[in-house]
C-alpha positions as CSV (number, residue, x, y, z in Angstrom):
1,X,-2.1,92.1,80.9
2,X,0.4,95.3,80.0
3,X,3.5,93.8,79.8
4,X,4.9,97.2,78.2
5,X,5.6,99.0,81.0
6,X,7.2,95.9,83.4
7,X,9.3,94.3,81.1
8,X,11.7,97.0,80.7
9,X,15.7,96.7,80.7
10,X,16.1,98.3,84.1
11,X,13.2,96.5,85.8
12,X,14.6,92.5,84.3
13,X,17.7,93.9,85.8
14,X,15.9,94.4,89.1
15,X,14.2,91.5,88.8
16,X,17.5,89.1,88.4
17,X,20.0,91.5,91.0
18,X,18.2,94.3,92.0
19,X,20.3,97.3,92.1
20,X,23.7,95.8,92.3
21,X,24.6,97.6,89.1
22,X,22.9,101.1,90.3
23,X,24.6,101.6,93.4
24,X,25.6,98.4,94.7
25,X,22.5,97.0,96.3
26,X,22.1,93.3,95.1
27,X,18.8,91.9,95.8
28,X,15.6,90.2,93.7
29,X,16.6,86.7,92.0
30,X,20.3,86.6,93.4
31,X,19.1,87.1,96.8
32,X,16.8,84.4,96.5
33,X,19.7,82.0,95.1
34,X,21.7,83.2,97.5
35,X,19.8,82.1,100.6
36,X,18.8,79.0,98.7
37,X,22.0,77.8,98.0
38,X,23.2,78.3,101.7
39,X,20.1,76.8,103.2
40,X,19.7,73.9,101.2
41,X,23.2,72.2,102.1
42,X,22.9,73.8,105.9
43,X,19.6,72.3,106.4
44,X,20.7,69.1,104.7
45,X,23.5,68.6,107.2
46,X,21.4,69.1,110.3
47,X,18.9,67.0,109.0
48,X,21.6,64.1,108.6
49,X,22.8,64.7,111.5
50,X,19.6,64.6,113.3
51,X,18.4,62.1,111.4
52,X,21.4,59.7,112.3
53,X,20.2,60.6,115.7
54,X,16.9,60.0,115.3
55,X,17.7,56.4,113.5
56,X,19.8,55.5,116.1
57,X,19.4,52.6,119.0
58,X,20.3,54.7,121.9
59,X,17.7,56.7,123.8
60,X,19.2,59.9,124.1
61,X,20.1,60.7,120.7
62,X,16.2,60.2,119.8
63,X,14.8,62.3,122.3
64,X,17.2,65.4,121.0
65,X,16.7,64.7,118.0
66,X,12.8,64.8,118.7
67,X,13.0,68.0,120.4
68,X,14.6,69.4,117.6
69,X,12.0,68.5,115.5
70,X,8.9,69.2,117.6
71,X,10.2,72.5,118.2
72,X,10.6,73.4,114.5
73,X,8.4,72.1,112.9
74,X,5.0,73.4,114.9
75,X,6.2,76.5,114.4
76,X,5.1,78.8,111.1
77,X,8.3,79.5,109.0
78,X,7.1,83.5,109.0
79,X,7.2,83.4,112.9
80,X,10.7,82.0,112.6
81,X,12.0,84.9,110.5
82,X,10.4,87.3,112.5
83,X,11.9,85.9,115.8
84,X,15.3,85.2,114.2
85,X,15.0,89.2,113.2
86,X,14.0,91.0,116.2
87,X,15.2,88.6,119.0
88,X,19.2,88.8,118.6
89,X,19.4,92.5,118.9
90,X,17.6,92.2,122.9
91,X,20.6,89.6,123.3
92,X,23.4,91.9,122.0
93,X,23.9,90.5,118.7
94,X,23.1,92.4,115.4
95,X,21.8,90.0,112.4
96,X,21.5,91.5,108.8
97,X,18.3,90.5,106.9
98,X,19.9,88.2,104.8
99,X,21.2,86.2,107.7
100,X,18.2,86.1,109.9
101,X,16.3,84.9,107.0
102,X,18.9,82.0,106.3
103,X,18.9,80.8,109.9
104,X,15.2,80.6,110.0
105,X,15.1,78.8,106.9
106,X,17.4,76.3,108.1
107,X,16.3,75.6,111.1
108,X,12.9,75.5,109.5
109,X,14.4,73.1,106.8
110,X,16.5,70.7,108.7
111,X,13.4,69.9,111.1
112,X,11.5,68.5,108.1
113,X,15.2,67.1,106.5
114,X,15.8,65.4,109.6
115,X,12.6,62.6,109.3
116,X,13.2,62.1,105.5
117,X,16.9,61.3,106.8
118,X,15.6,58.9,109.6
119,X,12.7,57.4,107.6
120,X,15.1,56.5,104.7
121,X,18.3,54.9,107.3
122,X,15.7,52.8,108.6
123,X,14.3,51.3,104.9
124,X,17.7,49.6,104.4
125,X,17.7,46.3,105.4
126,X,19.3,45.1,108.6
127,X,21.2,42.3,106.9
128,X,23.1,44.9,104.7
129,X,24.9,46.6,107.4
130,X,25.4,43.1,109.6
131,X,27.0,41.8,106.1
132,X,29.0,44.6,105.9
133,X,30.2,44.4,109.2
134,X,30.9,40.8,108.6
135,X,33.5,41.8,105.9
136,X,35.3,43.8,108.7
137,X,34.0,47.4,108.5
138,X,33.7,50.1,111.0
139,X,30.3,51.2,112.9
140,X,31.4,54.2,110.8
141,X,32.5,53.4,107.6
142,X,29.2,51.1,107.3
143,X,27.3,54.2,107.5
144,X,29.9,56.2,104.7
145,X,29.6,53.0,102.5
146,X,26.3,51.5,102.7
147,X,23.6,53.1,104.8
148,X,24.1,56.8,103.6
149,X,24.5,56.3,99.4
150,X,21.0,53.8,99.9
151,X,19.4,55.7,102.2
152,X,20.2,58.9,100.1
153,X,19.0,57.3,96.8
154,X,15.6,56.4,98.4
155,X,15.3,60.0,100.1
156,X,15.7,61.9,96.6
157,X,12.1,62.5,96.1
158,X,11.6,63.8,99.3
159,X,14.3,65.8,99.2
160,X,13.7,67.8,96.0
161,X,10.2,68.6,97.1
162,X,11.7,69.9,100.3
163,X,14.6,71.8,98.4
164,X,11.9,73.5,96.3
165,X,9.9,74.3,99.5
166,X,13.3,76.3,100.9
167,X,13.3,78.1,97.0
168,X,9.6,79.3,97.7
169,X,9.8,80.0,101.4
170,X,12.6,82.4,101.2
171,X,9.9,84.9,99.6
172,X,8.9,85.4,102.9
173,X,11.6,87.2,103.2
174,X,10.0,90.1,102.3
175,X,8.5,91.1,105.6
176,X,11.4,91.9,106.8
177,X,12.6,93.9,103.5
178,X,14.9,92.2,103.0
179,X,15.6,92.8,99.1
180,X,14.8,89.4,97.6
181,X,12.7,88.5,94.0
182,X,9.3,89.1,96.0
183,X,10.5,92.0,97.9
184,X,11.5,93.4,94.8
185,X,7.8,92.9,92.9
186,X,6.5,94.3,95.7
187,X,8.7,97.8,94.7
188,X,8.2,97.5,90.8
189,X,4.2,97.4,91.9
190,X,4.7,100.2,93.7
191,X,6.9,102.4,90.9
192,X,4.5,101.3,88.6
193,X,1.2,101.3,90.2
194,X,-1.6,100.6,87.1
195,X,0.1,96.4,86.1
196,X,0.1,94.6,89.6
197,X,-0.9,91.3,87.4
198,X,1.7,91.9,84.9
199,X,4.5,92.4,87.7
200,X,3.1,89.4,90.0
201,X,2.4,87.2,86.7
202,X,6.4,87.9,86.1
203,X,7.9,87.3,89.7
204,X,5.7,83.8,89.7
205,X,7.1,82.9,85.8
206,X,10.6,83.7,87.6
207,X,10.1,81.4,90.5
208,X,8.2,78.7,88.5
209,X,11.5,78.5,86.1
210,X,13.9,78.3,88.8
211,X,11.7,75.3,90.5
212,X,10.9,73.4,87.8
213,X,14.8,73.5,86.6
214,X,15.4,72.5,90.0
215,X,13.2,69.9,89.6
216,X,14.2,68.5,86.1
217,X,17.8,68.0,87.5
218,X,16.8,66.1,90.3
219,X,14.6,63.8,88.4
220,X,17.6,63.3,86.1
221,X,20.0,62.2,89.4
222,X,16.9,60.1,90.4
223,X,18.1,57.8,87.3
224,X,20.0,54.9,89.1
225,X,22.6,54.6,86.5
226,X,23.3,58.7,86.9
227,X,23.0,58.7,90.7
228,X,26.0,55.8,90.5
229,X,28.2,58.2,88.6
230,X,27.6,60.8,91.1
231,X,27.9,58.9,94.1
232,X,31.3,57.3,92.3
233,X,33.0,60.7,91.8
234,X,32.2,61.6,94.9
């Protein structure tokens, strides 16, 4: 592989935030942090909330909570992004790439987020919540107090491989050119034209990085004695 003619100063730069500092464009690694980092706390609130729903005694909550889910998850992320691109301009509303992409991915997200939710609220034992409404807590402040910080502890696994998915699905992006890491391969291929493995080889070193630091940090937080300072501060 000829490395000479990808790893140049103005294609890393590129690479990391596309042509911010050329005329104002950002894209490639930023981009795909960017989405990330929106989608990933979005998509974790709607699958709580969903999840709650899902977990919950009462009829009606589950069967929204299921349609939610069946909906989204039986549908491929790419079709998402596609419809969440062309579909709000025949309804009179005018989405930018980068926002289309980050609804789809959400949606997308939650839908997965919101049985990892549900599956860990039901693992905590019945006779945790009954002795904590014993001691005089609220239906609610049961849930803030001991349902959610258990139930979160047991859903870290699951949650970090489905953070990571969100990370690798926003290179799907692309398709609608929308300026992110993959999008921005794509153009250095191009400009380049004779080093495709070289360019690919170094968009898939970038992503593998960013995953397995990902990663890494939430295997740390999956220590019990580190998740209890967390939860603690928080």
């Amino acid at each position: 592989m000829n490395f000479t003619n990808v790893w140049t100063a103005d294609n890393w730069q590129r690479f990391l935030v596309g042509d911010l500092l050329n005329n104002g464009q950002w894209g490639g690694l930023a981009v795909t942090l960017a989405i990330s980092l929106l989608a990933i706390p979005l998509a974790t609130a709607i699958g709580a909330l969903f999840g709650i729903m899902r977990a919950s005694s009462f009829r009606l909550p589950r069967v929204v909570s299921m349609l939610y889910v069946n909906t989204f998850r039986n549908v491929p992320l790419v079709i998402l992004i596609f419809w969440a691109y062309f579909l709000p301009p025949v309804l009179g509303f005018d989405l930018s790439q980068f926002i289309s992409v980050l609804l789809a991915i959400t949606l997308f997200s939650g839908a997965y987020m919101t049985d990892i939710v549900a599956s860990g609220i039901r693992s905590i034992a019945a006779t945790h919540r009954q002795a904590a409404r014993a001691l005089g807590l609220s239906q609610m402040e049961v849930y803030a107090w001991i349902v959610i910080p258990q139930a979160f502890y047991s859903m870290l696994p699951a949650l970090c491989g489905r953070y990571v998915l969100v990370i690798k699905g926003t290179s799907l992006a692309f398709l609608i050119g929308l300026t992110e890491l993959t999008e921005i391969g794509k153009q250095v291929n191009v400009q380049i034209m004779s080093a495709p493995v070289a360019v690919y080889f170094t968009v898939l070193m970038i992503y593998f990085v960013v995953n397995w630091t990902f990663s890494a940090t939430f295997r740390l937080l999956e220590r019990r004695e580190v998740f209890g300072r967390v939860f603690l501060r928080l």
